[in-house]
Every structure is written in structure tokens, then in C-alpha cells.
HTML snippet that shows the backbone in 3Dmol.js (N, CA, C, O; Angstrom):
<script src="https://3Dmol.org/build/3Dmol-min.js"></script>
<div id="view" style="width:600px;height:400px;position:relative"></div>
<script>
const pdb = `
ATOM      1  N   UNK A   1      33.433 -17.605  -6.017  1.00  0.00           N
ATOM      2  CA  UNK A   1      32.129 -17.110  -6.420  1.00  0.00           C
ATOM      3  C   UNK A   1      31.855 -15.802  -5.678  1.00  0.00           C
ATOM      4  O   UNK A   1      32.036 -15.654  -4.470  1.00  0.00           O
ATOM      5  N   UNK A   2      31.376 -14.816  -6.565  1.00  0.00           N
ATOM      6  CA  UNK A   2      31.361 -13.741  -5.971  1.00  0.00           C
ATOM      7  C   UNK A   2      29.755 -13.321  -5.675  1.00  0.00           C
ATOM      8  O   UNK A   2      29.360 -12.774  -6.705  1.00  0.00           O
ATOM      9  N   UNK A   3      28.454 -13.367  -4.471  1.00  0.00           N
ATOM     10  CA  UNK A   3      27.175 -13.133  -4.571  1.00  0.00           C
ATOM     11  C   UNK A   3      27.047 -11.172  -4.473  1.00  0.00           C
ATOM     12  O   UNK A   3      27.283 -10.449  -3.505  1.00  0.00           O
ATOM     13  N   UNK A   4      26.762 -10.938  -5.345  1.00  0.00           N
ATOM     14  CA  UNK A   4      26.309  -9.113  -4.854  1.00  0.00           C
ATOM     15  C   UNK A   4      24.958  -9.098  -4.974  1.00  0.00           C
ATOM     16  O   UNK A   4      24.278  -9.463  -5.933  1.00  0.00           O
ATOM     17  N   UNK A   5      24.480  -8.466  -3.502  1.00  0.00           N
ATOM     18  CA  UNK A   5      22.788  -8.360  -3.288  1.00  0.00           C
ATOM     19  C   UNK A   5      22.869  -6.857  -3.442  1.00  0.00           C
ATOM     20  O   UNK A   5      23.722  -6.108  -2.966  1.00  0.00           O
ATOM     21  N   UNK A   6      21.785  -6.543  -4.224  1.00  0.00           N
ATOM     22  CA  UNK A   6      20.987  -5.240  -4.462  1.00  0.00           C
ATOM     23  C   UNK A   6      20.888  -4.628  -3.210  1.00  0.00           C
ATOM     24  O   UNK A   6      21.027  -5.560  -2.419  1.00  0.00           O
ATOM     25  N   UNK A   7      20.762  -3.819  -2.711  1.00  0.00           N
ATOM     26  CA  UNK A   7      20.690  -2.896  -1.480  1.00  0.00           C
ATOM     27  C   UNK A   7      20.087  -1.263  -1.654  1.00  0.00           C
ATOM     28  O   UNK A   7      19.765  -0.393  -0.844  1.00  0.00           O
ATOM     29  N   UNK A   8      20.116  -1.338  -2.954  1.00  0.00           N
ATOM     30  CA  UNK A   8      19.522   0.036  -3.352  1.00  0.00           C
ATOM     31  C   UNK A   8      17.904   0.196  -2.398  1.00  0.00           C
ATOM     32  O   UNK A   8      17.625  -0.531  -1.444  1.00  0.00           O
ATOM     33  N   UNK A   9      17.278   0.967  -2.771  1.00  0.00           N
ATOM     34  CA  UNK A   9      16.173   1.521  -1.917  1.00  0.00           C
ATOM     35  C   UNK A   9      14.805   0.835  -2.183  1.00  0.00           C
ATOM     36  O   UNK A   9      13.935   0.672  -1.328  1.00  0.00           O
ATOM     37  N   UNK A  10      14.726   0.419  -3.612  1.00  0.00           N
ATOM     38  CA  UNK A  10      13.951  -0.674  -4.544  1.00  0.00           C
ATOM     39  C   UNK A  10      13.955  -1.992  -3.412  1.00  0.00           C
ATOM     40  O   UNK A  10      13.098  -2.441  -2.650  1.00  0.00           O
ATOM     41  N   UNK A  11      14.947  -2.247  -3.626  1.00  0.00           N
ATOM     42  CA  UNK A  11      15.185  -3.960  -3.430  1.00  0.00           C
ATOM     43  C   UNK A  11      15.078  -4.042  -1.873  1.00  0.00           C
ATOM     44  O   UNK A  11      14.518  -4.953  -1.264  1.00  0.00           O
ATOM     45  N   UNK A  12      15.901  -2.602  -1.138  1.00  0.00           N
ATOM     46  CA  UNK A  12      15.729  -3.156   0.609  1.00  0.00           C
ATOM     47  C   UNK A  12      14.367  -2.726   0.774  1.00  0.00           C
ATOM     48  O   UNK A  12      14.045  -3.253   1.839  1.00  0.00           O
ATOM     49  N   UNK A  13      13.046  -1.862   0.205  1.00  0.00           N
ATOM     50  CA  UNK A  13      11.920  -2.258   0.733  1.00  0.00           C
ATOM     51  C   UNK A  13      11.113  -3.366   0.510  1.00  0.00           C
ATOM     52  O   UNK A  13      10.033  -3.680   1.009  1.00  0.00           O
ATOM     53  N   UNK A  14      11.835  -3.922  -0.346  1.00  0.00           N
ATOM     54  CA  UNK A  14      11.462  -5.786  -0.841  1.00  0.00           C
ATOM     55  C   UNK A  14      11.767  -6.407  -0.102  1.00  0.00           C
ATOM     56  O   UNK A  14      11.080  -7.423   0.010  1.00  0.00           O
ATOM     57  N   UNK A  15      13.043  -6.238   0.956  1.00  0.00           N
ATOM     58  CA  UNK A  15      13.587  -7.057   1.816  1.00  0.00           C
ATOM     59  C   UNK A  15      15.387  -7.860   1.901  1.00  0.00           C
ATOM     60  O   UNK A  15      15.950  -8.601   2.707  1.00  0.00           O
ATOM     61  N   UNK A  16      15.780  -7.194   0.575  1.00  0.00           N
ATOM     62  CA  UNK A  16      16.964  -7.308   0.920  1.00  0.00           C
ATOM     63  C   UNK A  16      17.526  -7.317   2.115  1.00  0.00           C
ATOM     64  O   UNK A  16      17.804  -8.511   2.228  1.00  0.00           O
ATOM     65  N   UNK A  17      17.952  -6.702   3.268  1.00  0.00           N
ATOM     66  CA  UNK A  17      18.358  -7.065   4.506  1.00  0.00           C
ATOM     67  C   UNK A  17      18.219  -8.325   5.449  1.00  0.00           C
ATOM     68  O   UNK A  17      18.804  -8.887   6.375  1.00  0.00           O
ATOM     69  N   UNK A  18      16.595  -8.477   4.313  1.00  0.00           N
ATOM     70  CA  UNK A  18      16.558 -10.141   5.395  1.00  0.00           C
ATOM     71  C   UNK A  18      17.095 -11.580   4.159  1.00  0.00           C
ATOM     72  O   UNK A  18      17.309 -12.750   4.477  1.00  0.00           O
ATOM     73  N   UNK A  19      17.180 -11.033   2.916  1.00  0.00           N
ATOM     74  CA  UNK A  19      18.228 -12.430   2.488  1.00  0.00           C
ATOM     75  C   UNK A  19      19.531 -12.151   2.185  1.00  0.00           C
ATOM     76  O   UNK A  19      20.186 -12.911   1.473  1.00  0.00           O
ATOM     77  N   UNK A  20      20.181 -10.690   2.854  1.00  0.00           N
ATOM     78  CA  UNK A  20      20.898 -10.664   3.184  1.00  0.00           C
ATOM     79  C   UNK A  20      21.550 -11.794   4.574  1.00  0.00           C
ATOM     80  O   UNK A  20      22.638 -12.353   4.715  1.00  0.00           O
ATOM     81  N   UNK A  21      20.290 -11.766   5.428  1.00  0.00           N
ATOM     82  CA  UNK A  21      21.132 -12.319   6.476  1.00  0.00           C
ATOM     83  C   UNK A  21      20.676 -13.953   6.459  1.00  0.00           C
ATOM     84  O   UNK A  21      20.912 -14.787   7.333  1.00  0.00           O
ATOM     85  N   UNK A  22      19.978 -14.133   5.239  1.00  0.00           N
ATOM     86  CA  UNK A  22      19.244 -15.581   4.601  1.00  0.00           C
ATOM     87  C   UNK A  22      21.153 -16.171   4.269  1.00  0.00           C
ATOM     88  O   UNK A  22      21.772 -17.055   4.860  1.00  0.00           O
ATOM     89  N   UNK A  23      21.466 -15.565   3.507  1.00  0.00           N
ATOM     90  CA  UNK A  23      22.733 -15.746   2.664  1.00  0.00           C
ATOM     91  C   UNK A  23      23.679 -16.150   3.578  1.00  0.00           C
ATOM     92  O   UNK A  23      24.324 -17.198   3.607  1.00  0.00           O
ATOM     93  N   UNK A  24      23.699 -14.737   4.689  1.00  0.00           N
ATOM     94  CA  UNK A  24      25.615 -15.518   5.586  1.00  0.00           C
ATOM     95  C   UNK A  24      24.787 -16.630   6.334  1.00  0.00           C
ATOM     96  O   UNK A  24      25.349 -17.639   6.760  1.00  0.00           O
ATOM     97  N   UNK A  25      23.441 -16.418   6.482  1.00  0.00           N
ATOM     98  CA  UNK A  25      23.625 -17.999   7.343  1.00  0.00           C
ATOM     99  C   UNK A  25      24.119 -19.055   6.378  1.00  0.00           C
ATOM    100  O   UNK A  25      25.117 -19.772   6.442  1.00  0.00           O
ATOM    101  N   UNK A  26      23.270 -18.976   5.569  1.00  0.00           N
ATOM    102  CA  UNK A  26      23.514 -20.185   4.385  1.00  0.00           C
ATOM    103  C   UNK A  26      25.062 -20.450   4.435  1.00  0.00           C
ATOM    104  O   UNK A  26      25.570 -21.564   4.308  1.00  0.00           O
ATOM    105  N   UNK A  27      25.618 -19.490   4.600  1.00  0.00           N
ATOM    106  CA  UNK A  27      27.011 -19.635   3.780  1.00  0.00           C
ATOM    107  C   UNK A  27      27.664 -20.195   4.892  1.00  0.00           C
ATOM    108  O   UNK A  27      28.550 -20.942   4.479  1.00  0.00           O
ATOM    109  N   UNK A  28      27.624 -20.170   5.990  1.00  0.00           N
ATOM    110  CA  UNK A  28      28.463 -20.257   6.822  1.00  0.00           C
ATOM    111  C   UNK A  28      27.848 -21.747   7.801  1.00  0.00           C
ATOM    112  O   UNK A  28      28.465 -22.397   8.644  1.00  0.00           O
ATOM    113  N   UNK A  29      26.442 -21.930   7.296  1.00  0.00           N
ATOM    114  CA  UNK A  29      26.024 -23.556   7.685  1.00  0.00           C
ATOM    115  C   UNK A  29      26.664 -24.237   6.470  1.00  0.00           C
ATOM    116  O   UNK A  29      26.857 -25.440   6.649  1.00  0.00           O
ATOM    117  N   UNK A  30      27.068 -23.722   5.189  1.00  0.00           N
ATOM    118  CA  UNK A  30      27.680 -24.834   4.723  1.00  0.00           C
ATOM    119  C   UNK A  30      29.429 -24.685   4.517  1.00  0.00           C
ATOM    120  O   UNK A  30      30.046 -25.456   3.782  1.00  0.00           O
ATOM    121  N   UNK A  31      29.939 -23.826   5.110  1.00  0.00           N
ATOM    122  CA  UNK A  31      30.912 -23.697   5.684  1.00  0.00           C
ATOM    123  C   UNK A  31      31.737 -23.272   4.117  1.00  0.00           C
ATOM    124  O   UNK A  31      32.821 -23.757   3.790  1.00  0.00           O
ATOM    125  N   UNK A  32      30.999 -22.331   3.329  1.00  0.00           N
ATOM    126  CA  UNK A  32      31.231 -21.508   2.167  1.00  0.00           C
ATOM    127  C   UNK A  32      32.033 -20.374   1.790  1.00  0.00           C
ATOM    128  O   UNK A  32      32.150 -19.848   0.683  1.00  0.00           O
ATOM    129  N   UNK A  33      32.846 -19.931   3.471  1.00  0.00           N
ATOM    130  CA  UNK A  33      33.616 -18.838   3.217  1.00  0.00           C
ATOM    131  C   UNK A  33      34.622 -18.671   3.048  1.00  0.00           C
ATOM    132  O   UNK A  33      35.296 -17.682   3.336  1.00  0.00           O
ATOM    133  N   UNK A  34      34.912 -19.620   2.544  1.00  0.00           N
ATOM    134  CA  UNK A  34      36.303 -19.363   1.946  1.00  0.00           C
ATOM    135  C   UNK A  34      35.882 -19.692   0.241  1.00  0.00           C
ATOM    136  O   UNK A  34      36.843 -19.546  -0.515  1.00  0.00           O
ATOM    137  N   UNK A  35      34.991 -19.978  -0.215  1.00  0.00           N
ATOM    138  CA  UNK A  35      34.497 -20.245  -1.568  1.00  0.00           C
ATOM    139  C   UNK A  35      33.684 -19.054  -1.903  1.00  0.00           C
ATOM    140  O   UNK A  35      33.815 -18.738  -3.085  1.00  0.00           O
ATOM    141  N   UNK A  36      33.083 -18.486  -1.391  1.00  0.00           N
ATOM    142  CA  UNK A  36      31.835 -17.262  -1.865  1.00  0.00           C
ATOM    143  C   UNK A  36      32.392 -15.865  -1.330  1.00  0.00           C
ATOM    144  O   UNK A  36      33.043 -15.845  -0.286  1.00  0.00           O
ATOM    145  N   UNK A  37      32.201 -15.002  -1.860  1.00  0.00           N
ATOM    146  CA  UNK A  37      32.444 -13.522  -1.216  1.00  0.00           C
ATOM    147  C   UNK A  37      30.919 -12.641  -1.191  1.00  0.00           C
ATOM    148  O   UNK A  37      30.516 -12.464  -2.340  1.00  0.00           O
ATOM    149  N   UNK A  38      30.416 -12.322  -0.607  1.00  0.00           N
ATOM    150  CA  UNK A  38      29.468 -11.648   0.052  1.00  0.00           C
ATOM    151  C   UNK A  38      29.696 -10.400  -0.227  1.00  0.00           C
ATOM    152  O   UNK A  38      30.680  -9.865   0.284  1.00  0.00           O
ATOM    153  N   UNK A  39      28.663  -9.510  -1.275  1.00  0.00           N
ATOM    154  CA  UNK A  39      28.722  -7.949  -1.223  1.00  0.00           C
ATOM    155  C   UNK A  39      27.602  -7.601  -1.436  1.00  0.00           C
ATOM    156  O   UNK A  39      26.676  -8.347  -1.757  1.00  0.00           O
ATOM    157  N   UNK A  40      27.544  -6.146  -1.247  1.00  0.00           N
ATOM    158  CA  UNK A  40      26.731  -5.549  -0.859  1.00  0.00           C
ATOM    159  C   UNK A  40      26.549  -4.269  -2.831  1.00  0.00           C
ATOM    160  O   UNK A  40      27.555  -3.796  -3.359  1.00  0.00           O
ATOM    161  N   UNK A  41      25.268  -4.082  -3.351  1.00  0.00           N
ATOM    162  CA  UNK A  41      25.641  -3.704  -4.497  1.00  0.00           C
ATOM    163  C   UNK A  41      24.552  -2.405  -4.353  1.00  0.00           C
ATOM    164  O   UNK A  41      23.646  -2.383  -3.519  1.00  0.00           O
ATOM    165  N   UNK A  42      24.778  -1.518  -5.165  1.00  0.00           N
ATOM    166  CA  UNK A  42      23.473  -0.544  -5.025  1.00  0.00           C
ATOM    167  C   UNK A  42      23.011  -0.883  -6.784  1.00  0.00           C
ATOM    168  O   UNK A  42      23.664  -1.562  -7.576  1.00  0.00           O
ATOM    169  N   UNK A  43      21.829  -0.243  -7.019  1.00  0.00           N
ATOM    170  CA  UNK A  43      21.024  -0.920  -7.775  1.00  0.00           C
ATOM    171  C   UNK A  43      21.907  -1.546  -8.903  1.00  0.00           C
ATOM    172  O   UNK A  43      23.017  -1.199  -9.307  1.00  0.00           O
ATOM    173  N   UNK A  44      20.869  -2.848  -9.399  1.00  0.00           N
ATOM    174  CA  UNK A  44      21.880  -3.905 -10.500  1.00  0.00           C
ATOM    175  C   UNK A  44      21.472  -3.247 -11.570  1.00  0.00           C
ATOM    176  O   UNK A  44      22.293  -2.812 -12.377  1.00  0.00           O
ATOM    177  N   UNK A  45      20.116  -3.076 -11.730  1.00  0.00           N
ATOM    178  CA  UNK A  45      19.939  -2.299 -12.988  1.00  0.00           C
ATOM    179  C   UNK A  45      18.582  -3.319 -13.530  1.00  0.00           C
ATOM    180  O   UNK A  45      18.349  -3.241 -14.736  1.00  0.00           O
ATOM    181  N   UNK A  46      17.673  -4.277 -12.693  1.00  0.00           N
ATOM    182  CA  UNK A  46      17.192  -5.259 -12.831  1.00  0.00           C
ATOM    183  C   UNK A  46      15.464  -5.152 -11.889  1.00  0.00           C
ATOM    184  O   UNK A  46      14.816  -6.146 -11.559  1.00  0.00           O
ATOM    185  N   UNK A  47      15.143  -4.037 -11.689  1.00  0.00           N
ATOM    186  CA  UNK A  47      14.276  -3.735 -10.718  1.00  0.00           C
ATOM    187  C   UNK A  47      12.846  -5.209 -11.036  1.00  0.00           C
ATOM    188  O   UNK A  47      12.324  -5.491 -12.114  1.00  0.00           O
ATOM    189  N   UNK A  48      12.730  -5.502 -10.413  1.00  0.00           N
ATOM    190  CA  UNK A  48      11.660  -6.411 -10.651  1.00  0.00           C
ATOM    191  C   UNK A  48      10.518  -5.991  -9.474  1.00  0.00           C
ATOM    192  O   UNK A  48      10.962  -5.451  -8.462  1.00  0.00           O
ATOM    193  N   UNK A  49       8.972  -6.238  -9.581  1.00  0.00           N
ATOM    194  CA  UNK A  49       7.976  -5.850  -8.862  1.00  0.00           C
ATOM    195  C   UNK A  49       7.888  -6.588  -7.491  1.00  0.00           C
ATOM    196  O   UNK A  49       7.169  -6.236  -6.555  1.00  0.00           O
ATOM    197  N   UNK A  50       8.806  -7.766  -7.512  1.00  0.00           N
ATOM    198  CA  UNK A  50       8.978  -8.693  -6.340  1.00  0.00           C
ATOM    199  C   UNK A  50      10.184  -8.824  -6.326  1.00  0.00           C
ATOM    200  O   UNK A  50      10.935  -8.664  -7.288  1.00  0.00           O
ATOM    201  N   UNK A  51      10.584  -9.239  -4.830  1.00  0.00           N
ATOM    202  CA  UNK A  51      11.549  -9.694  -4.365  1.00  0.00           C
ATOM    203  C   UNK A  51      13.243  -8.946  -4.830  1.00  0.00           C
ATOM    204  O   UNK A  51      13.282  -7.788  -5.246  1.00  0.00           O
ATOM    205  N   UNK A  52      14.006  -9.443  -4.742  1.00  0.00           N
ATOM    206  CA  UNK A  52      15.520  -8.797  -4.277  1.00  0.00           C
ATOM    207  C   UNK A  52      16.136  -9.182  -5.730  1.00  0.00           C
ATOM    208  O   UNK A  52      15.629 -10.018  -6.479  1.00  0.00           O
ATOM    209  N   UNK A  53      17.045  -8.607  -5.943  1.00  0.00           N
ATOM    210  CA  UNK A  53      17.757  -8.792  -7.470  1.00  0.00           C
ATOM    211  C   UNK A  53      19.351  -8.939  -6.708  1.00  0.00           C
ATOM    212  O   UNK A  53      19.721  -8.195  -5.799  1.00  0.00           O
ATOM    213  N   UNK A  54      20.280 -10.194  -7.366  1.00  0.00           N
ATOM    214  CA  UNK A  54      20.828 -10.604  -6.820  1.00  0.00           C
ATOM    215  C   UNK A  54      21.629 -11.348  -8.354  1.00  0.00           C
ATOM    216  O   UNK A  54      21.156 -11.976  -9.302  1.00  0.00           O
ATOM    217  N   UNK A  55      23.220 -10.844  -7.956  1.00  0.00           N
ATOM    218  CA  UNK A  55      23.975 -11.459  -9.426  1.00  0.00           C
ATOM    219  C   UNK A  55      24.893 -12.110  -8.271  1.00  0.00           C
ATOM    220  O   UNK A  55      25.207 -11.679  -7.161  1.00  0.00           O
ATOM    221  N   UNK A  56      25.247 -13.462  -9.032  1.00  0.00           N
ATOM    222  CA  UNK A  56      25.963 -14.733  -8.479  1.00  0.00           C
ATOM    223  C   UNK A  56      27.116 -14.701 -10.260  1.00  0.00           C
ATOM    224  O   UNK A  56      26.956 -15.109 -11.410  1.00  0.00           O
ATOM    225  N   UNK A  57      28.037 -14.077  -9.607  1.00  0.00           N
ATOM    226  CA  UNK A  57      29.119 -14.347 -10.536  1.00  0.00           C
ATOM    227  C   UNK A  57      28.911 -13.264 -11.904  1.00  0.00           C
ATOM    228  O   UNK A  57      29.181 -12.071 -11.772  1.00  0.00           O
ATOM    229  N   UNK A  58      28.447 -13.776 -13.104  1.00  0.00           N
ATOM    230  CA  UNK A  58      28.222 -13.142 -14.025  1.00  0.00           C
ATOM    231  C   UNK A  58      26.628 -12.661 -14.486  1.00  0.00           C
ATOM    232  O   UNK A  58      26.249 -11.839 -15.321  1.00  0.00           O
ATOM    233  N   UNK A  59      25.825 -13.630 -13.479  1.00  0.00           N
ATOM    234  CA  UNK A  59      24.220 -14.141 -13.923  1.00  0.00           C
ATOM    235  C   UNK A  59      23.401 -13.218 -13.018  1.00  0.00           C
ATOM    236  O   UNK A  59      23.930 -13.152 -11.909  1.00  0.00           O
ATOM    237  N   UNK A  60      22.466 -12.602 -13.101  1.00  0.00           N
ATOM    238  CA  UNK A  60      21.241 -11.573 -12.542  1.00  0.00           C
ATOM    239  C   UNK A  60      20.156 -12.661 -11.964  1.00  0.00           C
ATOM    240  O   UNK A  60      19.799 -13.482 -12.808  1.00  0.00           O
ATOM    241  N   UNK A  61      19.900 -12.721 -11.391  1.00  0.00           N
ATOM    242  CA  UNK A  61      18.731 -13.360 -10.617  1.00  0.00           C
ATOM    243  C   UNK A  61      17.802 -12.145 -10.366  1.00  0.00           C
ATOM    244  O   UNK A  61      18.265 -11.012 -10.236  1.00  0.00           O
ATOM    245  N   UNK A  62      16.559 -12.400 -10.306  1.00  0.00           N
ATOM    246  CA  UNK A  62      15.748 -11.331  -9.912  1.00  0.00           C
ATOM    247  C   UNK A  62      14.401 -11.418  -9.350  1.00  0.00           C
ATOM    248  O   UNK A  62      13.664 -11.429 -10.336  1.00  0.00           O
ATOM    249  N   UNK A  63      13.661 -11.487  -8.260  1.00  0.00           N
ATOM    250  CA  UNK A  63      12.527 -11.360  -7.907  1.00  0.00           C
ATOM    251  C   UNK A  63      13.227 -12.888  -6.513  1.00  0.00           C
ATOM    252  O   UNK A  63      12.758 -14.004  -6.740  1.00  0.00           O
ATOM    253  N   UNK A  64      14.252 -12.776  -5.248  1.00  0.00           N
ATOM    254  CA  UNK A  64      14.339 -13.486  -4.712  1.00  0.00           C
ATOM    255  C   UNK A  64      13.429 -12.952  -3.657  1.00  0.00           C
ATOM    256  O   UNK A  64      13.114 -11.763  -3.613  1.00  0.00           O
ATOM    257  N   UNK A  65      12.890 -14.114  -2.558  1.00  0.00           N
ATOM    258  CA  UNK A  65      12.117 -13.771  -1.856  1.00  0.00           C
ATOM    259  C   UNK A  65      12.697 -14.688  -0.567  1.00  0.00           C
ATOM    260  O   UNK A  65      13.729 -15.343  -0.419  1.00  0.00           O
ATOM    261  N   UNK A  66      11.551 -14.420   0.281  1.00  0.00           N
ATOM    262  CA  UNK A  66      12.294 -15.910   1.557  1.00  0.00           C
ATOM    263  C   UNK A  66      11.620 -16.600   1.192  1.00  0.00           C
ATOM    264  O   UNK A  66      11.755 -17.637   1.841  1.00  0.00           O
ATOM    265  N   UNK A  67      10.844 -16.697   0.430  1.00  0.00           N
ATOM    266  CA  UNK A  67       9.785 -17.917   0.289  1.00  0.00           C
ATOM    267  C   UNK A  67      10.636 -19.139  -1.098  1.00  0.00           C
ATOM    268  O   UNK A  67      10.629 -20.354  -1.298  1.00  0.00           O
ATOM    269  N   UNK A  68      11.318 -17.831  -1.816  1.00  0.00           N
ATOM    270  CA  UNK A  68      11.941 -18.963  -2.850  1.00  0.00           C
ATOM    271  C   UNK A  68      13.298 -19.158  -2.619  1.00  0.00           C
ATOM    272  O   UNK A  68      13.996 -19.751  -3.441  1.00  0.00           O
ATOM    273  N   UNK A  69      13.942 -18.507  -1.083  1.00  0.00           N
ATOM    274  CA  UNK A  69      15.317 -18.433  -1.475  1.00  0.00           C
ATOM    275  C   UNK A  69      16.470 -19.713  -1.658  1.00  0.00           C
ATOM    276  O   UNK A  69      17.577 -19.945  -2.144  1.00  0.00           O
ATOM    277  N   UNK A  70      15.154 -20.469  -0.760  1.00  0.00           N
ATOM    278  CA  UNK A  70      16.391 -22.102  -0.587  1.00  0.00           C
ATOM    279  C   UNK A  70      16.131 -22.835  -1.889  1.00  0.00           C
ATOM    280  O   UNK A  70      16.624 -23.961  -1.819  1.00  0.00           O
ATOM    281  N   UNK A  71      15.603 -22.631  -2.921  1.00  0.00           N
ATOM    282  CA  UNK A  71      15.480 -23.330  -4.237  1.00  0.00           C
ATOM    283  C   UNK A  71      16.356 -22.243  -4.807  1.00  0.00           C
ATOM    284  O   UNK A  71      17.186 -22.648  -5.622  1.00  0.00           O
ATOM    285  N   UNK A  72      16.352 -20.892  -4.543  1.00  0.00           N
ATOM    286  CA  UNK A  72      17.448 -20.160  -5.466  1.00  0.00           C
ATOM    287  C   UNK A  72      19.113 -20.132  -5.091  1.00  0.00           C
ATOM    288  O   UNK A  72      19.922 -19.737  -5.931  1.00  0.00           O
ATOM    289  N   UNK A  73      19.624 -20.691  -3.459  1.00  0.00           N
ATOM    290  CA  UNK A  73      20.756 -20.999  -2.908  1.00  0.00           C
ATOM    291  C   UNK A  73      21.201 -22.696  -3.484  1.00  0.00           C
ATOM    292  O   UNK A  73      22.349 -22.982  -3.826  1.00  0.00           O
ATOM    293  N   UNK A  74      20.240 -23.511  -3.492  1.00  0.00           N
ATOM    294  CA  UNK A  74      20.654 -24.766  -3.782  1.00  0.00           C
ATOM    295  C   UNK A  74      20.936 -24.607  -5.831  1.00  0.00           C
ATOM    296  O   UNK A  74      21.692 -25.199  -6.601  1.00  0.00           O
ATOM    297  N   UNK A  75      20.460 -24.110  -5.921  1.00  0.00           N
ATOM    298  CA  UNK A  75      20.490 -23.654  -7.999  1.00  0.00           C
ATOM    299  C   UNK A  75      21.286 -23.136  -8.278  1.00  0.00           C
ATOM    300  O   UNK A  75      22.152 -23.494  -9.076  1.00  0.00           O
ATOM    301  N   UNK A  76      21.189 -21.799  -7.493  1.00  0.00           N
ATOM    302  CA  UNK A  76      22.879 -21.188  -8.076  1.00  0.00           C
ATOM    303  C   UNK A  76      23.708 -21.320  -7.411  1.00  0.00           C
ATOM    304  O   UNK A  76      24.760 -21.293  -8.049  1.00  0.00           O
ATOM    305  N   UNK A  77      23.889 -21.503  -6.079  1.00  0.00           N
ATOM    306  CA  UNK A  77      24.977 -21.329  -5.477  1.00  0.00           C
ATOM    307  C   UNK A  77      25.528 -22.765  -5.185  1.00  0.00           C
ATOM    308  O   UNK A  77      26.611 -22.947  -5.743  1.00  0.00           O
ATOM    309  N   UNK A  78      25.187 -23.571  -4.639  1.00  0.00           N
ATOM    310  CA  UNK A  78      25.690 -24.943  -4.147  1.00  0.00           C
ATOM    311  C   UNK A  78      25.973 -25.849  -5.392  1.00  0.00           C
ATOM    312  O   UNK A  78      27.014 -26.479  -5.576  1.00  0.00           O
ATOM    313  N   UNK A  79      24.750 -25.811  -6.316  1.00  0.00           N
ATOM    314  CA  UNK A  79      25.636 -26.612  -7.165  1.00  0.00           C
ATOM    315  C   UNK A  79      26.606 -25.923  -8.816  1.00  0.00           C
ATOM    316  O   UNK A  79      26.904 -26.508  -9.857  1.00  0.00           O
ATOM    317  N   UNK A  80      26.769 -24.905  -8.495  1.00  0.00           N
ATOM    318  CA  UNK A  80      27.799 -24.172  -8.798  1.00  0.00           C
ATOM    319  C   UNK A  80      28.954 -24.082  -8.512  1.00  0.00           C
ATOM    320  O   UNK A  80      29.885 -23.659  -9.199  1.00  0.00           O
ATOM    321  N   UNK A  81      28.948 -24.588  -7.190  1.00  0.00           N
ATOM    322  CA  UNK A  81      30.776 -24.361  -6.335  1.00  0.00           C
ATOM    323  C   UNK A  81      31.051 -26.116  -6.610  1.00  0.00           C
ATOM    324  O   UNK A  81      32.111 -26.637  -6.262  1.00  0.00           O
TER     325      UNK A  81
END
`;
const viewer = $3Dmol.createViewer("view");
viewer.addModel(pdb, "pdb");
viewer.setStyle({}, {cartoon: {color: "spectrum"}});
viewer.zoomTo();
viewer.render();
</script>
């Protein structure tokens, strides 16, 4: 599974950097690295008014926040792998 977080200028004053570092924890409390690859993307093309835009494989997610991220890690990512 490949996660690419938005990082463009949009998304890191939303906060990308901090579910950036939401993510390797995640990944690495569930001991995911050898299953997920972690990148870094400049804009997806998905700007939303909230939160971080974030493609898991083929699929766009958009408007992640810290407030929704552990319902959006357990949805796409965990029970996906």
C-alpha cells in the first residue's frame, strides 16, 4: 500500500506535517512497514477548505484532520492491508 500526503502549501497550512507524523506513528505502532510506503506528494489536485488531502493507493481522501484521523487510518488503511 502506497499512502501519499499532500504537502503542497494548501494542505501544510491545514496541517499536513502533523498527520504526517499522525501516520509514521500509526504505522510503526502497528508495525506496518514493511506493508505501507509513506510519501510525501505536492498538490493532489483535490484542495478541500479543511483538512489534508491524502491518496491511499488509487483512492483521494480529502478534508483529513487530527480530529478524524483515527476513523480515517482504521477505514482505509488497516482494514485494507
Amino acid at each position: 500500500m502506497v499512502i501519499q500526503v499532500c504537502v503542497g502549501s494548501s494542505c501544510h497550512l491545514k496541517g499536513s506535517p502533523e498527520i504526517v507524523e499522525l501516520l509514521q506513528e500509526s504505522i510503526e505502532k502497528e508495525n506496518l512497514g514493511d506493508s505501507v510506503t509513506l510519501v510525501g506528494s505536492f498538490c493532489i489536485g483535490k484542495c478541500n477548505r479543511v483538512g489534508v488531502t491524502i491518496q491511499v493507493d488509487d483512492e483521494i481522501h480529502t478534508g483529513i484532520t487530527r480530529e478524524n484521523f483515527k476513523e480515517f487510518f482504521k477505514e482505509q488503511v488497516l482494514k485494507k492491508l
